[in-house]
C-alpha positions as CSV (number, residue, x, y, z in Angstrom):
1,X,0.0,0.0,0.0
2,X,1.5,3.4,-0.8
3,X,1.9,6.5,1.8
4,X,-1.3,8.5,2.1
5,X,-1.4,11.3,0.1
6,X,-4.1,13.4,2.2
7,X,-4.2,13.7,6.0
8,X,-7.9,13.9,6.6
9,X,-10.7,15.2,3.9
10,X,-10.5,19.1,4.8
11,X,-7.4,18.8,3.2
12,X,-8.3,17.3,0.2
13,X,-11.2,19.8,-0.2
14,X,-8.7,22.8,1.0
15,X,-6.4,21.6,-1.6
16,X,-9.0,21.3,-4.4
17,X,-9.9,24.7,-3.7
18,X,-6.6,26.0,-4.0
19,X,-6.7,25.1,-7.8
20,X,-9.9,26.5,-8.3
21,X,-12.2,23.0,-7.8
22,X,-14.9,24.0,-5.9
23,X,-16.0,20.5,-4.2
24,X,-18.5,19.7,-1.6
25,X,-17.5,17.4,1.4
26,X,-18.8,14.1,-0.2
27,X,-16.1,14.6,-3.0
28,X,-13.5,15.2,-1.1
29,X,-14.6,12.4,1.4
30,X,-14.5,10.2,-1.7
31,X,-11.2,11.1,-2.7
32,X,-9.7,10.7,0.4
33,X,-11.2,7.0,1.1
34,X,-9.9,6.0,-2.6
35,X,-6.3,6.9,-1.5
36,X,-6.8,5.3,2.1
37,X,-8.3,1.9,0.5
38,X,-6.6,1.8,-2.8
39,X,-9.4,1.9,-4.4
40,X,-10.6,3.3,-8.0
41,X,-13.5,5.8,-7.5
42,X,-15.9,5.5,-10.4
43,X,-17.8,9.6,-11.1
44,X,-21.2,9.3,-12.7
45,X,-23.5,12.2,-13.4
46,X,-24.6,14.4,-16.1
47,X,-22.1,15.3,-19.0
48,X,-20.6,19.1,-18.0
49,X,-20.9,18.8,-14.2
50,X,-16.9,18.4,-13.8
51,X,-16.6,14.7,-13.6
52,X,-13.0,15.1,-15.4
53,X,-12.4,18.5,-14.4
54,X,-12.2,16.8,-10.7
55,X,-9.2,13.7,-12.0
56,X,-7.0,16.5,-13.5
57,X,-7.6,19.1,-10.3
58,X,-6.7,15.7,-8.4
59,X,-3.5,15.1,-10.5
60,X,-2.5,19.2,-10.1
61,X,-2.8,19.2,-6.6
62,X,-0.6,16.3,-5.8
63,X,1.7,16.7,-8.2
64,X,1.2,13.9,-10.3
65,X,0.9,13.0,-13.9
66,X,-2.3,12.9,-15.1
67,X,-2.5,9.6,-17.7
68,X,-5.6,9.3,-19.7
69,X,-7.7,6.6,-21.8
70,X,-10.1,8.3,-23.5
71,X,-13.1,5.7,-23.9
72,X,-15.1,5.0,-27.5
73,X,-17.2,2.6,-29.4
74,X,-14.4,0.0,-30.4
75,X,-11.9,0.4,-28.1
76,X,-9.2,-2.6,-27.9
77,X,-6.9,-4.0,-25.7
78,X,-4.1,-2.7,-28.7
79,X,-5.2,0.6,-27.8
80,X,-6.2,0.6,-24.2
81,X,-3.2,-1.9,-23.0
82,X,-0.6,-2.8,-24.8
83,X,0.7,-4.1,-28.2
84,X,3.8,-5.5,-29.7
85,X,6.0,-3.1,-32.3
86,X,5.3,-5.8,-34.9
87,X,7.3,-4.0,-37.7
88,X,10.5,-3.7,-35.4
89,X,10.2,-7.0,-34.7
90,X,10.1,-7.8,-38.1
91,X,13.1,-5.5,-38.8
92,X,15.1,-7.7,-35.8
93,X,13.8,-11.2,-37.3
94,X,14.9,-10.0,-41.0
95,X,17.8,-8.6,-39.6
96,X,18.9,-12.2,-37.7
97,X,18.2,-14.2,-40.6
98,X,20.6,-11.5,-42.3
99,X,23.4,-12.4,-40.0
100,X,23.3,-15.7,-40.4
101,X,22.3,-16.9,-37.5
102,X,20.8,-20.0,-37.0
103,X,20.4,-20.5,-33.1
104,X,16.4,-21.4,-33.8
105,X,13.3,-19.8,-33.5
106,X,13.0,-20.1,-29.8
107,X,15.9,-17.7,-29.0
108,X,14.6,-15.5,-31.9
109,X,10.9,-15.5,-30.1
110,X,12.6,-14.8,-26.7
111,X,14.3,-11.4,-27.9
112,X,11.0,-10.1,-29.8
113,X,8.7,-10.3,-27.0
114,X,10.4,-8.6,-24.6
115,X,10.3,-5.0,-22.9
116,X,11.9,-3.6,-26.1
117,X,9.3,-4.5,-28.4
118,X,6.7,-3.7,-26.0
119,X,4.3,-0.4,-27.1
120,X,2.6,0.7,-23.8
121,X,-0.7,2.1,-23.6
122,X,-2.5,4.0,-20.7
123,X,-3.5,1.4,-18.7
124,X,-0.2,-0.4,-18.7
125,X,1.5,2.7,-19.1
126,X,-0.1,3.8,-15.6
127,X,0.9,0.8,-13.4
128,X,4.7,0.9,-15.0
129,X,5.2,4.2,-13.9
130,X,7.9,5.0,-11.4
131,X,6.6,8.9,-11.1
132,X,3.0,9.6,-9.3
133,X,0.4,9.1,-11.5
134,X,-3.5,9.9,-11.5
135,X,-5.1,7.4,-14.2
136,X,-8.4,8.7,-15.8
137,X,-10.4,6.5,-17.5
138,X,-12.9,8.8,-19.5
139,X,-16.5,7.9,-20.6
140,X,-16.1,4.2,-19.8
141,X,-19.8,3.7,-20.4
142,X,-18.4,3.9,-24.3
143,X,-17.3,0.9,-24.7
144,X,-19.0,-2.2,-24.9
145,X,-19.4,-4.6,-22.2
146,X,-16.9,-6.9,-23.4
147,X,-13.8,-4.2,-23.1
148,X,-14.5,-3.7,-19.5
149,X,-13.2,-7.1,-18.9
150,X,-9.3,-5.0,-19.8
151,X,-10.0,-3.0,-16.7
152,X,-10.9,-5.8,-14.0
153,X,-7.4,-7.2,-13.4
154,X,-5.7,-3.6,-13.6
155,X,-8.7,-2.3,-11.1
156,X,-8.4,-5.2,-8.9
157,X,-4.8,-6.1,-8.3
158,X,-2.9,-3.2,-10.2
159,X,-1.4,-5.6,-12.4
160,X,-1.4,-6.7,-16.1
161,X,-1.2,-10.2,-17.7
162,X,1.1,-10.4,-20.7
163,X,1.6,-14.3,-22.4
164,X,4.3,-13.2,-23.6
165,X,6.0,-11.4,-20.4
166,X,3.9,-12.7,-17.4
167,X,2.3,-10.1,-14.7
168,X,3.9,-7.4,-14.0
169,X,2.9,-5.5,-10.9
170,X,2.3,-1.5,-10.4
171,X,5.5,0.1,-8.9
172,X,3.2,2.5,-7.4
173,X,-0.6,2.7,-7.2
174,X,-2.1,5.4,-8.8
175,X,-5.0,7.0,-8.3
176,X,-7.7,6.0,-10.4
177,X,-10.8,8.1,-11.5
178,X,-13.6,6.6,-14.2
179,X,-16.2,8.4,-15.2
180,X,-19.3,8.0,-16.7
181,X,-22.6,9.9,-18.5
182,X,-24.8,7.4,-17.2
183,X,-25.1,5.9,-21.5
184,X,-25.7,3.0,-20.1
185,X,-25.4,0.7,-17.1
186,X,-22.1,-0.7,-16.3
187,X,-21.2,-4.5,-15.6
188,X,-21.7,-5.1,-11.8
189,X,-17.8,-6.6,-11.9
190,X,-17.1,-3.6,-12.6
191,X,-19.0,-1.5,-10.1
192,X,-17.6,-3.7,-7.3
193,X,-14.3,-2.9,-7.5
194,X,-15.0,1.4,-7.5
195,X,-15.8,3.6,-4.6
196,X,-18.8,5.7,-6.0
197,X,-19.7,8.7,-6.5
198,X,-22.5,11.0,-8.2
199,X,-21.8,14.0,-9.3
200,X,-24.6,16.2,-10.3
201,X,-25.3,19.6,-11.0
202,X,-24.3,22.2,-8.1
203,X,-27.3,23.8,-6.1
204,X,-27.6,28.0,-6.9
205,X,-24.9,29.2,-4.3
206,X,-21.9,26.8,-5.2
207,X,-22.4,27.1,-9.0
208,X,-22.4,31.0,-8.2
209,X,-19.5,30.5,-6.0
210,X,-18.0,28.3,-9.1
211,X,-18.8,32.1,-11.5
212,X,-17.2,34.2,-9.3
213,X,-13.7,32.2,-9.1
214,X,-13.5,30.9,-12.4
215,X,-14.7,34.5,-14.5
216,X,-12.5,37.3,-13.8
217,X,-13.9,40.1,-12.8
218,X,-17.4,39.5,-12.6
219,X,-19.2,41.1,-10.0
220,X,-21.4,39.3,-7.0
221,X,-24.8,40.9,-8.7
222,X,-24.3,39.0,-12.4
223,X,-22.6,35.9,-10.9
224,X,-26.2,35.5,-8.8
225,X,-28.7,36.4,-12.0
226,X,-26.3,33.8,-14.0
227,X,-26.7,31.3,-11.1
228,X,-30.8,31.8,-10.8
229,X,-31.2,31.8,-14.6
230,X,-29.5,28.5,-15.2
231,X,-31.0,27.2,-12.1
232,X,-34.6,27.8,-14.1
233,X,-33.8,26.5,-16.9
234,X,-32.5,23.3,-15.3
235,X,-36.2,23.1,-14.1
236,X,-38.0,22.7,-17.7
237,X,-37.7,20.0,-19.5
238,X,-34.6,20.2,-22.0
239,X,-33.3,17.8,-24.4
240,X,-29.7,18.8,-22.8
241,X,-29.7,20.9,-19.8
242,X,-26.7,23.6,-19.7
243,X,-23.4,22.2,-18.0
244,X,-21.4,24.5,-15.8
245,X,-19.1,24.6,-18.6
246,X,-21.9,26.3,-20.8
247,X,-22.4,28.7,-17.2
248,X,-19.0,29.8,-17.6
249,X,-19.4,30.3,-21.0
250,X,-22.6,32.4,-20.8
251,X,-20.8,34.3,-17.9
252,X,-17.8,35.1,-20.3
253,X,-20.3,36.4,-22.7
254,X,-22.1,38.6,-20.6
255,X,-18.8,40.0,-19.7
256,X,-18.2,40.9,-22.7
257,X,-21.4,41.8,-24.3
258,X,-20.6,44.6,-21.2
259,X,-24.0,43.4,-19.6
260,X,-24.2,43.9,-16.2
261,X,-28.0,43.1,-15.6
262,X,-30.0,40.2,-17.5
263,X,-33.2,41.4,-18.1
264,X,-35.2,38.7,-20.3
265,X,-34.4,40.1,-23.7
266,X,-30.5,39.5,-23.1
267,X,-31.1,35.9,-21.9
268,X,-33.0,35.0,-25.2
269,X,-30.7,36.8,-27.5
270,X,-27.9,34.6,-26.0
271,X,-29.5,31.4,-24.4
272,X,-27.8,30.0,-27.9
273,X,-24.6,29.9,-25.2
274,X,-26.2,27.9,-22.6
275,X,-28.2,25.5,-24.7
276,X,-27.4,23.6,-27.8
277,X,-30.9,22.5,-29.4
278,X,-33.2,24.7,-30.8
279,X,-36.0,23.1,-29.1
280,X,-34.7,23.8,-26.0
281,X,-34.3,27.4,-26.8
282,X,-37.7,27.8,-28.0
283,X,-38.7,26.5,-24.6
284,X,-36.2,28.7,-23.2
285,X,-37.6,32.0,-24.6
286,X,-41.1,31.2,-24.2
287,X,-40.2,30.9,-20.7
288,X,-38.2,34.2,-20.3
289,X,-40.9,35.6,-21.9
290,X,-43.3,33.9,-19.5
291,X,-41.3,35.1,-16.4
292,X,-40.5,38.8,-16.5
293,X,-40.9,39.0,-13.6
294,X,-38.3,36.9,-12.0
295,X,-35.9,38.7,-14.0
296,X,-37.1,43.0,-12.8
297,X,-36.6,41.1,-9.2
298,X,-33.1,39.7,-9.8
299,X,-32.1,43.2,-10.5
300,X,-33.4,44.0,-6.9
């Protein structure tokens, strides 16, 4: 088991803060039992509510080098793992033959498959590592249910089985963070061997609080109407709700448009920001147009 990396969870959440991660105390309580236990914590929630954000905030803060498998449709162990540099290998078999030598196949086979001819990929690459690592495993709900049979042995017992090689064992044990957008379920294998964690939307005040640190200059007056708009529209039904991302990025505009107070006209001529489907920002205008009123008494 390695050293602790966090004392208790204020730290962790002190830390996080520190690099602009604004978390609640069941994250960093999370976090803190993952390093403790050794165990990978798998982040579900809604796309945009900084389920990734929170593994490379986690790598910052400790120092550490942030690996990352970015999960798809078709994702293979050659890809994910490992595979062998089949056209040096052919270079080194060509190259033998060349030579003259004649000491057999065996021997031959023996040199190919060794450390030299080995490609790592992220997984492998993150249990090899003789530096700190944080391991991110993006989107696993990606892949088909087959592929997550890669991640069991690796998530289990921080090791890899190569024919060729044999196991070999982490030198350290990273941190691991998978994350998911809830596409579809995952195996129960897999869920057994994560610590877990929801990550949703934040309530008005922290996604205010999450304005005011990450936009520059804003004042406390917009940061709040951005905060309560979003809110509402979190409350109709959307195809795709805004992220925090898209809250930033509203924020950002306001800022620029030189907007200090979002009166209803504003938030319709640039809901396009916050919402990506132009159903949704029908139903968005009909509803700004709807609620005047909320908007004369966030100017208050």
């Amino acid at each position: 088991m390695s050293e602790p990396r966090f004392p208790d969870i204020d730290t962790v959440r002190e830390q996080l803060r520190g690099v602009d991660y604004l978390s609640d105390e069941g994250i960093a309580g999370v976090i803190y039992l993952a390093d403790r236990l050794g165990k990978p914590v798998l982040v579900e929630g809604p796309a945009g509510t900084g389920k990734t954000q929170l593994a490379k905030s986690t790598a910052e803060i400790l120092g550490a080098r942030l690996i990352r498998l970015q999960c798809y449709e078709g994702l293979d162990e050659s890809k994910a793992l490992y595979e062998w540099n089949y056209k040096k290998q052919l270079l080194r078999i060509q190259a033998t033959k060349a030579d003259g030598d004649d000491s057999g196949w065996t021997d031959i086979s023996e040199d190919i498959f060794s450390d030299e001819f080995l490609l790592t990929r992220p997984l492998l690459e993150a249990i090899t590592a003789d530096d700190p690592v944080v391991l991110l495993i993006d989107e696993v709900d990606r892949v088909e249910v087959e592929t997550e049979a890669l991640l069991l042995e690796i998530l289990s017992d921080y090791q890899v089985s190569i024919p060729e090689l044999g196991t070999i064992e982490a030198k350290q044990i990273p941190l691991v963070f998978l994350t998911s957008n809830n596409t579809r379920e995952l195996s129960e294998a897999l869920k057994r061997r994560c610590l877990y964690l929801h990550v949703d939307y934040p309530d008005m005040e922290r996604e205010k609080e999450i304005v005011l640190t990450k936009v520059p200059g804003i004042s406390e007056s917009l940061a709040d109407q951005v905060a309560r708009i979003v809110r509402s529209l979190r409350q109709i039904e959307l195809k795709k709700a805004p992220s925090v991302s898209e809250t930033l990025d509203w924020a950002n505009t306001l800022m620029l448009l030189g907007i200090e107070h979002v009166d209803a006209e504003t938030a319709s001529d640039t809901v396009n920001i916050l919402l990506k489907y132009q159903s949704d920002i029908a139903k968005a205008r009909k509803e700004f147009s709807a609620d005047t009123q909320s908007f004369e008494g966030s100017s208050a």
